[in-house]
N, CA, C and O atoms as a GROMACS GRO file, in nm:
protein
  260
    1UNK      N    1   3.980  -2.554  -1.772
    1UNK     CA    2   4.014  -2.508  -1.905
    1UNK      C    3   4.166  -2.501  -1.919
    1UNK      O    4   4.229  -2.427  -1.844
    2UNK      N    5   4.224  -2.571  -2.008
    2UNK     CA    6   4.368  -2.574  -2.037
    2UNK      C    7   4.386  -2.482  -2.148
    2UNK      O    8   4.312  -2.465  -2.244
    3UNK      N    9   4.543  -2.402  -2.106
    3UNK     CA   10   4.547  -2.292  -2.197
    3UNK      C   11   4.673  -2.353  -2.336
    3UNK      O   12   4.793  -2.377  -2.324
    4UNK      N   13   4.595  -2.362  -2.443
    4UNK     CA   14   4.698  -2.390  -2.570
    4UNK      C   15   4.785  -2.307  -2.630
    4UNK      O   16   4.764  -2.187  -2.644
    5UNK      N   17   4.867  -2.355  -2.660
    5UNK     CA   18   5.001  -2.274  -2.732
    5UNK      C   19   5.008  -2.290  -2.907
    5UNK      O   20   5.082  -2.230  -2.986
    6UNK      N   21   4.905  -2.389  -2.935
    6UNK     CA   22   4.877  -2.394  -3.088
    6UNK      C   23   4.756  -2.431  -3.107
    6UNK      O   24   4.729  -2.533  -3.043
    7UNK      N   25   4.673  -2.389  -3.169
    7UNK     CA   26   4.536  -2.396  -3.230
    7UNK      C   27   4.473  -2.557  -3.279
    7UNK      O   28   4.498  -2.619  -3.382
    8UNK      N   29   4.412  -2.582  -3.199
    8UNK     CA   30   4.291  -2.669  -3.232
    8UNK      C   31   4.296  -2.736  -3.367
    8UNK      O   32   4.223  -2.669  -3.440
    9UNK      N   33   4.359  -2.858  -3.449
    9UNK     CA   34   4.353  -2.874  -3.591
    9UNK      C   35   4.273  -2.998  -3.610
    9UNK      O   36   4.324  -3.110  -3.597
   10UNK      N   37   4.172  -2.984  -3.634
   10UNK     CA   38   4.066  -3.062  -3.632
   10UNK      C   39   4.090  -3.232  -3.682
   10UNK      O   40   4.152  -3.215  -3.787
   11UNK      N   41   4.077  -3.364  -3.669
   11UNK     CA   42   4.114  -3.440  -3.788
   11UNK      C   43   4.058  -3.436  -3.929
   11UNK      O   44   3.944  -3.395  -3.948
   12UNK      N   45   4.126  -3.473  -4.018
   12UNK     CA   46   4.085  -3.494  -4.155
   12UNK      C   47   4.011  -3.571  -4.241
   12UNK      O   48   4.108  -3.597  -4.312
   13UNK      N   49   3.916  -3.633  -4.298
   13UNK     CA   50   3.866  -3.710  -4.385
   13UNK      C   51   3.953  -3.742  -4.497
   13UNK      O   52   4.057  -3.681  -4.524
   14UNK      N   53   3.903  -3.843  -4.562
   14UNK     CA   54   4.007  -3.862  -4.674
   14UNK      C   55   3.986  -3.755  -4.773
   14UNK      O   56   4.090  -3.746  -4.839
   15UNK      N   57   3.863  -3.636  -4.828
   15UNK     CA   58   3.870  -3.545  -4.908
   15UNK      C   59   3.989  -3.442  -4.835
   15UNK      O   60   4.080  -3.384  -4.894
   16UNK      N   61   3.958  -3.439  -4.690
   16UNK     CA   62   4.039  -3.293  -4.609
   16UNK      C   63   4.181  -3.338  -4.598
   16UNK      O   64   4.261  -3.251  -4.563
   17UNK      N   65   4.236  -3.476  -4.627
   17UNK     CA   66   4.394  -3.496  -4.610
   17UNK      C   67   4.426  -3.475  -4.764
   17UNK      O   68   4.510  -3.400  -4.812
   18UNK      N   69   4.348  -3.549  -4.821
   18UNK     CA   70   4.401  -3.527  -5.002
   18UNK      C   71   4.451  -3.382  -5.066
   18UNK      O   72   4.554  -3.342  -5.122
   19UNK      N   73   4.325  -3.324  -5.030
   19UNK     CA   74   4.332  -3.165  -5.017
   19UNK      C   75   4.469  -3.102  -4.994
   19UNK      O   76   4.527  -3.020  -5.065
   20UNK      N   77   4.510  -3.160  -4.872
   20UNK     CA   78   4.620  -3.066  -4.780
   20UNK      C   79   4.730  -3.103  -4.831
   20UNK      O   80   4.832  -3.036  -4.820
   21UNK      N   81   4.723  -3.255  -4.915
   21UNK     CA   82   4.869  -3.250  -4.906
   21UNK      C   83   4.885  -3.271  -5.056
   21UNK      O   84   4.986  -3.314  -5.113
   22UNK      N   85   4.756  -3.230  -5.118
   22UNK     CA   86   4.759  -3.185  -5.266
   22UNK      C   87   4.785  -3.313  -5.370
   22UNK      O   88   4.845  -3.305  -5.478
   23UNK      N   89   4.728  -3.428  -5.315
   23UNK     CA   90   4.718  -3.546  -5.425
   23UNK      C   91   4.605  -3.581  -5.414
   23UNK      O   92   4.545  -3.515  -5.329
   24UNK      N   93   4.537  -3.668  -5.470
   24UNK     CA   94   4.369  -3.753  -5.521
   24UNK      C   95   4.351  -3.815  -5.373
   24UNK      O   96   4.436  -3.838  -5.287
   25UNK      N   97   4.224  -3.832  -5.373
   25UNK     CA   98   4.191  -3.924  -5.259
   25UNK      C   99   4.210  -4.098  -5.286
   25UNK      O  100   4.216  -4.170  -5.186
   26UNK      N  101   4.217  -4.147  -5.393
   26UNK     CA  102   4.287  -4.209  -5.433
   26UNK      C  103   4.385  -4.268  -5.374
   26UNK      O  104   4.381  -4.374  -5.313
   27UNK      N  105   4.503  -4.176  -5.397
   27UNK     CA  106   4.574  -4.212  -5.365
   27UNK      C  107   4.656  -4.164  -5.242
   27UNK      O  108   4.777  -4.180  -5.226
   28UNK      N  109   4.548  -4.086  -5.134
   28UNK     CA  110   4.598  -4.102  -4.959
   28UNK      C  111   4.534  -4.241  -4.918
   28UNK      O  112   4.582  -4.298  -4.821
   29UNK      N  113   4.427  -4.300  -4.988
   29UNK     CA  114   4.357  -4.413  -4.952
   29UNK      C  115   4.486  -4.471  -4.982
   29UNK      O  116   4.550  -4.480  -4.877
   30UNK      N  117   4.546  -4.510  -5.074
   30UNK     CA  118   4.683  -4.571  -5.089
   30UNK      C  119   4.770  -4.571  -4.983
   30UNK      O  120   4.775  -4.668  -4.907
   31UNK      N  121   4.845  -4.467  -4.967
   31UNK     CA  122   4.902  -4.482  -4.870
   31UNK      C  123   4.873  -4.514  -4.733
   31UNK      O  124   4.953  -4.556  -4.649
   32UNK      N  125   4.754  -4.492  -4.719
   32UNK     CA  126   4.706  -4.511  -4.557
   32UNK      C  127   4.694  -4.658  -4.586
   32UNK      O  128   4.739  -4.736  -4.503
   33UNK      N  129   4.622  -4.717  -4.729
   33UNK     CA  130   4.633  -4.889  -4.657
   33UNK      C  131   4.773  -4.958  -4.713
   33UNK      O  132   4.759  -5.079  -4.730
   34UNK      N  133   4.892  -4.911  -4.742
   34UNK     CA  134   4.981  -4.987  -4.742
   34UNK      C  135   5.057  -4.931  -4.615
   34UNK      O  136   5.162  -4.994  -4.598
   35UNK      N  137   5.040  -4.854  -4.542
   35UNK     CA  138   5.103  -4.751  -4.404
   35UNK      C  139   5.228  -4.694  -4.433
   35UNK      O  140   5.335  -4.701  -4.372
   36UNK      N  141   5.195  -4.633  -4.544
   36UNK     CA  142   5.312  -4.554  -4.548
   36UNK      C  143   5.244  -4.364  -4.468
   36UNK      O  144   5.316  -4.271  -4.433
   37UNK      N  145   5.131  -4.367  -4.465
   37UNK     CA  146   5.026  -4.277  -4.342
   37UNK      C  147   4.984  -4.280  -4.249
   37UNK      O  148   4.879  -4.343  -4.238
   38UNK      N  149   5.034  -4.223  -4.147
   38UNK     CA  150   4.926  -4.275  -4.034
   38UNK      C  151   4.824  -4.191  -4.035
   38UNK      O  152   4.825  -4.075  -4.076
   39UNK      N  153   4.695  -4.278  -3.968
   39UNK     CA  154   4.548  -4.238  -3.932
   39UNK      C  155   4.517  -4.308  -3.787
   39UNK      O  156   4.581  -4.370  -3.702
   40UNK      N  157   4.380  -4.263  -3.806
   40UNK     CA  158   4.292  -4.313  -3.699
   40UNK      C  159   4.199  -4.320  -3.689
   40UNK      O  160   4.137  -4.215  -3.703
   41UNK      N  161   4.130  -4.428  -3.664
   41UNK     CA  162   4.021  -4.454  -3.682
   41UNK      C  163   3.895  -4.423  -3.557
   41UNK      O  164   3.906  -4.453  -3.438
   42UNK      N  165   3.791  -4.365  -3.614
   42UNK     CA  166   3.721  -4.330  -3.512
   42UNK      C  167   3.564  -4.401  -3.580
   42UNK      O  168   3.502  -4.386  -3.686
   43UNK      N  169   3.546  -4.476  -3.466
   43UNK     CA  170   3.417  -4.588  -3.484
   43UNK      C  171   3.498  -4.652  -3.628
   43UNK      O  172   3.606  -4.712  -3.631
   44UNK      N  173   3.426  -4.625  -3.717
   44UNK     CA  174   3.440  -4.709  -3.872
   44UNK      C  175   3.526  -4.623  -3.974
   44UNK      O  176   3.579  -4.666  -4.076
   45UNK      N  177   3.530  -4.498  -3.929
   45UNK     CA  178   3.584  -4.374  -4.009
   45UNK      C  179   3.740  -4.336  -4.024
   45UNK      O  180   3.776  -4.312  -3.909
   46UNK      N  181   3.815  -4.325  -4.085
   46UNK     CA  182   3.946  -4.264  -4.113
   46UNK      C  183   3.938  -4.174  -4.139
   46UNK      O  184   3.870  -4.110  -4.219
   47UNK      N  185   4.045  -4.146  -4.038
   47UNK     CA  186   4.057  -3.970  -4.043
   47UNK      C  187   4.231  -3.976  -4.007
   47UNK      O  188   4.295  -4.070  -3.959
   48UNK      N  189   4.276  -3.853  -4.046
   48UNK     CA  190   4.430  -3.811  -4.076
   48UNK      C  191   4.454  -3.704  -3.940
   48UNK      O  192   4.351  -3.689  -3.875
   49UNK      N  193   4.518  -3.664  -3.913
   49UNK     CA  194   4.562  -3.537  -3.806
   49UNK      C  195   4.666  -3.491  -3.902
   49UNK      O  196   4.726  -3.562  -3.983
   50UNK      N  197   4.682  -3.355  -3.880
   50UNK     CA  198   4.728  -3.289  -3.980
   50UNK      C  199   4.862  -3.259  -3.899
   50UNK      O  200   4.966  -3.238  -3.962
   51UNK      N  201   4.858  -3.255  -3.747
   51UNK     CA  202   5.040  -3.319  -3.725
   51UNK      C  203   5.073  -3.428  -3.825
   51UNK      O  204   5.132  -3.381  -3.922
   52UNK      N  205   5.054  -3.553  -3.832
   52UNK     CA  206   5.066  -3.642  -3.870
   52UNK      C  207   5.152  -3.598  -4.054
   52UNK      O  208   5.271  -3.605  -4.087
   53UNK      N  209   5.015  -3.551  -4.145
   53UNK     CA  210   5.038  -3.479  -4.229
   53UNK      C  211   5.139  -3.395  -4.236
   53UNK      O  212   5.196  -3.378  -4.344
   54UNK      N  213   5.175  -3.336  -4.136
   54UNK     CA  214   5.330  -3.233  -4.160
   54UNK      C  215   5.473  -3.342  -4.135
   54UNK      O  216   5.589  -3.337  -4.175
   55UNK      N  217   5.416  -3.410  -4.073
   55UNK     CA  218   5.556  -3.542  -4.061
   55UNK      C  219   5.568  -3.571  -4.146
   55UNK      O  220   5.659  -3.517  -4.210
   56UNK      N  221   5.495  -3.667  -4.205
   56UNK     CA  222   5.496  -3.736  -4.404
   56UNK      C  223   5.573  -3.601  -4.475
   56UNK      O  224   5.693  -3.610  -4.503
   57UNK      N  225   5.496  -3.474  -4.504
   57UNK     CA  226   5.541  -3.367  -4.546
   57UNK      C  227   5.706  -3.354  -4.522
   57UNK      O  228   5.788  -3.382  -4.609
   58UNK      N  229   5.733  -3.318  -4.415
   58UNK     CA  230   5.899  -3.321  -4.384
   58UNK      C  231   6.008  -3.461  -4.413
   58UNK      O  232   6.131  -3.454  -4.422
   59UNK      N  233   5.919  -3.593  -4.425
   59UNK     CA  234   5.974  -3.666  -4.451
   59UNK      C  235   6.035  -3.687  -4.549
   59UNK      O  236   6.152  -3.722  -4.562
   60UNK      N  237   5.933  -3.659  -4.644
   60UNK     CA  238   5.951  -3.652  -4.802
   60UNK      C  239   6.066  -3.570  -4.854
   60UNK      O  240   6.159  -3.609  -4.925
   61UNK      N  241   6.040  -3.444  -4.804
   61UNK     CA  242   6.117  -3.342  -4.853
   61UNK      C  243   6.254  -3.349  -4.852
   61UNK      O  244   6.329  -3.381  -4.760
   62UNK      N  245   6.288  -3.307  -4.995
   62UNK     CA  246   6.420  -3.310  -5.066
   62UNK      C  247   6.490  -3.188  -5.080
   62UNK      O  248   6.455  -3.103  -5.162
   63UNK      N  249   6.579  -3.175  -5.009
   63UNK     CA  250   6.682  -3.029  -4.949
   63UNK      C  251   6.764  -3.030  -5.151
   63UNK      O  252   6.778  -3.122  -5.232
   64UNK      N  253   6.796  -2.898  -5.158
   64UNK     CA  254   6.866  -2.859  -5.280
   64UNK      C  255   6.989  -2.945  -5.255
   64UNK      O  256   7.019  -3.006  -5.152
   65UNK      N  257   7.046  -2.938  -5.358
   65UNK     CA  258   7.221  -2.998  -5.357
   65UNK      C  259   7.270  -2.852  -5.307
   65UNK      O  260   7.390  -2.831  -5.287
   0.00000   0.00000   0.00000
């Protein structure tokens, strides 16, 4: 048993990434197929990691003047 220092964050579906990062599923399907997202695919399924999700998040973000 390995002891963690941050909690277990399950991967995401395309409803559970849309959700989180508060746009349509729509349009995370968008970004994941032009790769401006990374995912991963498990068997046939896309799914997001919500590390992943906080990167995009910080990427984006626009500091005040």
């Amino acid at each position: 048993m390995t002891n963690r220092t941050t909690p277990h964050r399950p991967p995401l579906d395309h409803k559970g990434g849309a959700e989180y990062l508060g746009i349509t599923e729509r349009h995370i399907r968008h970004l994941a197929y032009t790769r401006q997202l990374p995912f991963v695919k498990v068997g046939g399924l896309v799914r997001y990691l919500p590390s992943d999700l906080d990167q995009y998040i910080a990427r984006h973000r626009i500091d005040a003047a």
